[in-house]
C-alpha positions as CSV (number, residue, x, y, z in Angstrom):
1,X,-21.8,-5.8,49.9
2,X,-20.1,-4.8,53.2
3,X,-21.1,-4.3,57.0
4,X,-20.0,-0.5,57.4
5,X,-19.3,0.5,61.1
6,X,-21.1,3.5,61.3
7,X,-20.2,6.2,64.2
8,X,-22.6,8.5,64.8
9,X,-20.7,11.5,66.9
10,X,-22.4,14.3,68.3
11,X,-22.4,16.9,71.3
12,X,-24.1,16.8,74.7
13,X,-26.3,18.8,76.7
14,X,-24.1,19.5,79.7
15,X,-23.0,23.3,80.5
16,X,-20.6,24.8,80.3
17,X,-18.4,22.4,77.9
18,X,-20.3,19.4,76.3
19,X,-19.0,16.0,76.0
20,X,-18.7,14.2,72.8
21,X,-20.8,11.4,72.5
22,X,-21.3,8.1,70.2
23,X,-22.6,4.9,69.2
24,X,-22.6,2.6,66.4
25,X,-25.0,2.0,63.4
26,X,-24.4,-0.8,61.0
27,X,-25.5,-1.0,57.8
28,X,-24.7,-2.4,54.4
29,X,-23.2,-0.5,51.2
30,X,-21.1,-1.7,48.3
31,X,-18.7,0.6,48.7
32,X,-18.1,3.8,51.3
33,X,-21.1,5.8,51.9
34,X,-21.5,8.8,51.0
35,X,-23.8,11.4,53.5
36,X,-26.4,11.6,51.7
37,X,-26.7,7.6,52.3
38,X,-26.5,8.4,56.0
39,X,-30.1,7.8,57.5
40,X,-31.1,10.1,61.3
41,X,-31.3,8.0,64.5
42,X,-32.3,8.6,67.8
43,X,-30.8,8.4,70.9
44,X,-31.7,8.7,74.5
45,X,-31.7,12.0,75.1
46,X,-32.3,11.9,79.2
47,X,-28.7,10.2,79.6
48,X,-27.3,13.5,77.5
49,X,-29.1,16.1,79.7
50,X,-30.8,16.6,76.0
51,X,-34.3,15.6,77.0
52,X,-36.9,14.5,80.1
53,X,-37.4,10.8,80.8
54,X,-40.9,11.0,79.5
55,X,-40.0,12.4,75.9
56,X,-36.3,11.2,75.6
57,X,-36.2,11.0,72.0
58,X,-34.0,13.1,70.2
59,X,-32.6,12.6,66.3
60,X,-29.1,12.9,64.9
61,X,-28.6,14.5,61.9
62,X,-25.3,13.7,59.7
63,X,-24.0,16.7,58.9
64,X,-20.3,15.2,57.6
65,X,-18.9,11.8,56.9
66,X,-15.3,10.7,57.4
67,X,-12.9,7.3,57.2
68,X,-12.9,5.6,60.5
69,X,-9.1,5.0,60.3
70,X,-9.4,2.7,63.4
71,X,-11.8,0.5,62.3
72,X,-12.0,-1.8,59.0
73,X,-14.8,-0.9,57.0
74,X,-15.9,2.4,59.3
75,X,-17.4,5.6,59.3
76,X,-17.2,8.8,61.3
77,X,-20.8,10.7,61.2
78,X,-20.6,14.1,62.7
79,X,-24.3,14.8,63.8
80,X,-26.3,17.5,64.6
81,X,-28.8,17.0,67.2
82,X,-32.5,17.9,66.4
83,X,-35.5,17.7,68.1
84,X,-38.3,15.6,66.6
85,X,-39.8,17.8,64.7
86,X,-36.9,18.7,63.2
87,X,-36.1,21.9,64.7
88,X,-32.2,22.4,66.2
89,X,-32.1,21.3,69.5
90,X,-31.1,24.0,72.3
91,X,-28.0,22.5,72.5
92,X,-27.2,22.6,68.6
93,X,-24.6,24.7,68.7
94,X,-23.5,24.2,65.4
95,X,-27.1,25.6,63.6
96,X,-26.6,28.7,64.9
97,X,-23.3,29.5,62.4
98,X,-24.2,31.7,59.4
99,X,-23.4,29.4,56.5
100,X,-20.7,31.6,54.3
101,X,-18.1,29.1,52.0
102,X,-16.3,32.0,51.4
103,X,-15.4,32.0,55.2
104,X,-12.6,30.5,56.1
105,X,-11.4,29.8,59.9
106,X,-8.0,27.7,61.1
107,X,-8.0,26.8,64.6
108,X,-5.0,26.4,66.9
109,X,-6.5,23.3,69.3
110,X,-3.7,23.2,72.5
111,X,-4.1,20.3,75.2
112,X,-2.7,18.9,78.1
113,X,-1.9,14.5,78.2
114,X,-2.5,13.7,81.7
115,X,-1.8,10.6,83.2
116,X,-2.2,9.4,86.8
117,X,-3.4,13.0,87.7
118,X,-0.5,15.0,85.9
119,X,0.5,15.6,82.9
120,X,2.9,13.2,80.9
121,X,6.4,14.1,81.9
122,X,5.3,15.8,85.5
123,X,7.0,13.8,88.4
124,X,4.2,12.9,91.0
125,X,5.1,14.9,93.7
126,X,6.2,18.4,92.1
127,X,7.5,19.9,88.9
128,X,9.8,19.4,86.7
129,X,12.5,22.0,85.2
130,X,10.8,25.6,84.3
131,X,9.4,26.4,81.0
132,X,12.0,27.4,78.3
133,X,13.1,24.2,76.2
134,X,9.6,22.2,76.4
135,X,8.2,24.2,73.2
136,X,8.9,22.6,69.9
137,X,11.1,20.6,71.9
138,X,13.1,17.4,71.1
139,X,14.5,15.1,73.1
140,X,13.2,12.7,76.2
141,X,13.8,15.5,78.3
142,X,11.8,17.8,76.2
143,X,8.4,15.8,75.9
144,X,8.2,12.8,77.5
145,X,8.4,9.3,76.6
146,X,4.9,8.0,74.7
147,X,3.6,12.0,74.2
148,X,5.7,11.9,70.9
149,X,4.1,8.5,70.3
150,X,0.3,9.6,70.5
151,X,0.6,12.7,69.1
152,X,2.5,11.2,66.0
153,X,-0.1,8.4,65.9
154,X,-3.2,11.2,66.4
155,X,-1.8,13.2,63.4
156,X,-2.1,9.8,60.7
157,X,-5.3,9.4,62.1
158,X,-6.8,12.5,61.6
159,X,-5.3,12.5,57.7
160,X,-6.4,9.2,56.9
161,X,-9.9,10.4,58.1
162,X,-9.3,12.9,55.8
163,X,-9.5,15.9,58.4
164,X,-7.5,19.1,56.8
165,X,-4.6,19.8,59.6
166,X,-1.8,22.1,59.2
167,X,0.8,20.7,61.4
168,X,1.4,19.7,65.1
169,X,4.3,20.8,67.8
170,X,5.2,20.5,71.4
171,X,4.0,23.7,73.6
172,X,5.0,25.9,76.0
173,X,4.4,23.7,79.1
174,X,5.5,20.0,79.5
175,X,2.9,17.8,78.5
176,X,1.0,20.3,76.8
177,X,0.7,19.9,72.5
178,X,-1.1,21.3,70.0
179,X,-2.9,21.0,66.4
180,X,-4.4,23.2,63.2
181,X,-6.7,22.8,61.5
182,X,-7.9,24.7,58.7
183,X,-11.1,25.1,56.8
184,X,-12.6,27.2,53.9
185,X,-16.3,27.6,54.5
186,X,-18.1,28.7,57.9
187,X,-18.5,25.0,58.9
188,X,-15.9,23.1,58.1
189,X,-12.9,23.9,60.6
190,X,-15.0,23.7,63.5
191,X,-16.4,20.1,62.1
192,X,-13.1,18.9,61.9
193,X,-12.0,20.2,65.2
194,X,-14.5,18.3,67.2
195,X,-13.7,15.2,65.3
196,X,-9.7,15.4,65.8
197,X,-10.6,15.9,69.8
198,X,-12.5,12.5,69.3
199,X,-10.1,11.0,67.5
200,X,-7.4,11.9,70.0
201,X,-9.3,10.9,73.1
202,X,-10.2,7.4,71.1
203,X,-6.7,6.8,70.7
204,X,-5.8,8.2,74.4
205,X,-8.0,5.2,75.8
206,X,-5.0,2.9,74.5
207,X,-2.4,4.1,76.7
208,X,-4.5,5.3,79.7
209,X,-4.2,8.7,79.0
210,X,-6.8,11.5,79.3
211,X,-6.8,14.3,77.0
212,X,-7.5,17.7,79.8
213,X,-8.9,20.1,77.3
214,X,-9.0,22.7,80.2
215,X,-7.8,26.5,79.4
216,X,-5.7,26.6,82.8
217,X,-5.4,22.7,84.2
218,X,-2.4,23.6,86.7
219,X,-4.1,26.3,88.3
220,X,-3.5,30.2,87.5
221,X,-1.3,30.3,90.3
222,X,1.7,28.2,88.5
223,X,4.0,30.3,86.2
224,X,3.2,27.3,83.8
225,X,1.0,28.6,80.5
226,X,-2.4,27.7,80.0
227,X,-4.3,26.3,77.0
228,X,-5.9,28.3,73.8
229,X,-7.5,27.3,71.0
230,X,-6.5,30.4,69.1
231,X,-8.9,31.2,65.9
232,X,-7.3,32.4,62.9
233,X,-10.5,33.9,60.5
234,X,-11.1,36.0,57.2
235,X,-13.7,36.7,54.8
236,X,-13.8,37.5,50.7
237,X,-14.3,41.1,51.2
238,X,-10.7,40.9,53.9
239,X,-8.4,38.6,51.4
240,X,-9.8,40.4,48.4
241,X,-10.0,44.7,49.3
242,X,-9.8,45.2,53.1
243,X,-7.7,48.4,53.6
244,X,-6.4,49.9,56.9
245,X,-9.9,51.8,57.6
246,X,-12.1,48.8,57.1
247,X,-9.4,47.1,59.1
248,X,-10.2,49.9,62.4
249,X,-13.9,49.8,61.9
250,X,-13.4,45.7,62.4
251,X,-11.3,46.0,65.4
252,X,-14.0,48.9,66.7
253,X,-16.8,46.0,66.6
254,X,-14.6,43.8,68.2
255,X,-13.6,45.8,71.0
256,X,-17.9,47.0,71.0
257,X,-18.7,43.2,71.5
258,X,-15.9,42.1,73.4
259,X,-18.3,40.7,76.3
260,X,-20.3,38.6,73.8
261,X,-17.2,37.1,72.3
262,X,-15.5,36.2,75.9
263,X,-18.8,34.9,76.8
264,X,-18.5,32.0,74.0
265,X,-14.8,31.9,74.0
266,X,-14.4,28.9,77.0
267,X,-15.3,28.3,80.9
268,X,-12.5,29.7,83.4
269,X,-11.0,32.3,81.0
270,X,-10.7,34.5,83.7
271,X,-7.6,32.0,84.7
272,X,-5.8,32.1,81.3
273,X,-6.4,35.8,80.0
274,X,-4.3,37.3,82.7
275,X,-2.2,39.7,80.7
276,X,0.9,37.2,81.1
277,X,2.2,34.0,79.6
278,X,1.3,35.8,75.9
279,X,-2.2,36.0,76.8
280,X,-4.4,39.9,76.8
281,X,-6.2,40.8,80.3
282,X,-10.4,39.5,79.7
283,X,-11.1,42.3,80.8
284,X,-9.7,44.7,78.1
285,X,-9.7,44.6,74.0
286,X,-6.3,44.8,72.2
287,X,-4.5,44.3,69.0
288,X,-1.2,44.8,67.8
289,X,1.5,43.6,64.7
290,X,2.9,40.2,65.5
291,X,1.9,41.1,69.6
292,X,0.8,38.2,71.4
293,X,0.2,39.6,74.1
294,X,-3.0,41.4,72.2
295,X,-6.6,39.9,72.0
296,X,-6.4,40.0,67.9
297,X,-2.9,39.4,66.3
298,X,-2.6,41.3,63.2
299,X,0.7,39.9,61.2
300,X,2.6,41.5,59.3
301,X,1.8,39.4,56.2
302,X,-1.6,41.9,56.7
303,X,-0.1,45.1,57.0
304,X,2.1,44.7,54.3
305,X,-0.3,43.1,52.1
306,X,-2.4,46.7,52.8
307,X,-4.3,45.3,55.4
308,X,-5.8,42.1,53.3
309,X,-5.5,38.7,54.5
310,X,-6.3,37.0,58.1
311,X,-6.2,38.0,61.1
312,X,-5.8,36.1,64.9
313,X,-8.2,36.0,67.6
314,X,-5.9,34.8,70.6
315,X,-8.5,34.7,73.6
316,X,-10.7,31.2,72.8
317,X,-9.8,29.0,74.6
318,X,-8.8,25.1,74.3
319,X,-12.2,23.7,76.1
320,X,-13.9,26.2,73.9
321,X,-16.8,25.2,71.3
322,X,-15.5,25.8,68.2
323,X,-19.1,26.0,66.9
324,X,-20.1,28.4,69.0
325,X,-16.7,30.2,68.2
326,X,-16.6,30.5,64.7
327,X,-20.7,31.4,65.4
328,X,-19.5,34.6,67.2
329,X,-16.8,35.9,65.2
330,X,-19.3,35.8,61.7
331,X,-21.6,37.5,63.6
332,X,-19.4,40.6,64.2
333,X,-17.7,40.5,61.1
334,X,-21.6,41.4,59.6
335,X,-22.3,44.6,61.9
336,X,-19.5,45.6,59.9
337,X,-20.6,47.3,56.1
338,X,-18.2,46.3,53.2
339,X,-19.2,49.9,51.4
């Protein structure tokens, strides 16, 4: 029997982005636990701006488990946090997704490395050459000197945790990156997501880098791009029969509920959803074949396919909660009738 490191991760109650949070449990097992051998614990809810001093108690409920690559013998718990009497707490985002496992989402997570204020490969008093050769770039030029290094080392990580990404590349800015991930089920992408982002930030601590997660971190008045965390989502009924007027009555309920979707879709999108750097105006619903300039990307995979398949949402954004995401976009896929 082993001492398992047991990291219990969960979200905060500060507005509008919450902060990933953890501590350690240990416990002993024979062998690596499964969830079901994952028991609740409390924490102080009054440091998360979860609770009141005088009934700080709040519980954390595994919801996944994954291998702690960074530690011998460890474990990552997501958690959902619950109130005592076992009711989601206001802040569980997460309980408010309809539970579908024939849902599937992959989402595009883009982030700036900072470092002393700017991003990795910025000069501190300045910019460096115009955008152009930074995305999918190679060289020293291209990315930097450690970015390569952490993003390379973030990638292992998340697949020895056993997270499901799709691949990784340089972006559009200088010192700006990005990461899929992809999930079948209404859950599991956005599980993962949060993990990978505390993965990436645990390994960031090594090099005294911070991870800026926000949508437009050199300010909207740069010509430098901003950051999304695009959402790529389908259902049965769209892989399996779709059809060009299913297709229009889908887009109609996304253009009819395009408030409620910017609303949930990141803080400052008003910076990034300009109508430039291949980004729609907020204030207007779109969609177009391979356009990604549109709010919804359709590709041409779909059209050819007679309009079965997936299908892009390109406003979230990177500080987005991919709970709360994913939450929106089931929702107005059901207004929708199949018949």
């Amino acid at each position: 029997m082993a001492k398992y490191k047991l990291e219990y991760i969960w979200l905060d109650g500060y507005e509008p982005v919450p902060n990933l949070r953890s501590k350690t449990k240990l416990a002993d097992f024979n062998n690596f636990p499964k969830l079901l051998d994952i028991p609740e614990w409390n924490f102080d809810g009054s440091s998360t701006r979860q609770a009141e001093g005088r009934s700080s108690d709040c519980v954390l409920k595994p919801v996944e488990i994954y291998v702690d690559p960074m530690r011998e013998n460890g474990a990552l718990i997501m958690c959902e946090v619950m109130m005592p009497d076992g009711t989601p707490h206001p802040s569980n985002s997460r309980a408010t997704i309809h539970d579908d496992p024939d849902t599937w989402f992959g989402f595009e997570q883009e982030y700036f490395l900072y470092q002393d204020g700017v991003p990795l490969g910025f000069p501190k008093e300045g910019f460096p050459a115009p955008q152009g050769e930074y995305y999918t770039g190679v060289g020293y030029r291209a990315v930097g000197d450690i970015a390569r290094e952490i993003v390379e080392q973030h990638l292992n990580l998340c697949l020895e945790a056993g997270i499901n990404h799709e691949g990784i590349n340089a972006e559009v800015a200088k010192g700006q990156w990005e990461f899929q991930v992809f999930g079948k089920g209404s859950h599991q992408a956005a599980d993962e997501v949060w993990v990978a982002r505390y993965l990436l930030m645990r390994l960031c601590e090594r090099y005294r880098v911070d991870v800026n997660w926000h949508c437009k971190p050199l300010g909207a008045e740069y010509d430098w791009n901003g950051s999304g965390m695009h959402i790529n989502f389908s259902t049965k009924f769209m892989r399996e029969v779709g059809g060009k007027e299913y297709f229009e009555k889908l887009m109609a309920a996304f253009k009819k509920h395009r408030a409620e979707h910017i609303e949930v879709y990141g803080p400052d999108n008003h910076l990034r959803l300009t109508g430039q750097h291949e980004t729609a105006s907020i204030n207007q619903f779109s969609y177009g074949i391979a356009d990604r300039g549109a709010s919804i990307r359709v590709p041409h995979s779909f059209v050819q396919n007679g309009y079965k398949g997936y299908l892009e949402d390109r406003r979230p954004n990177s500080a987005g909660d991919p709970y709360k995401i994913a939450s929106r976009v089931i929702d107005t896929i059901a207004t929708v009738p199949t018949k």
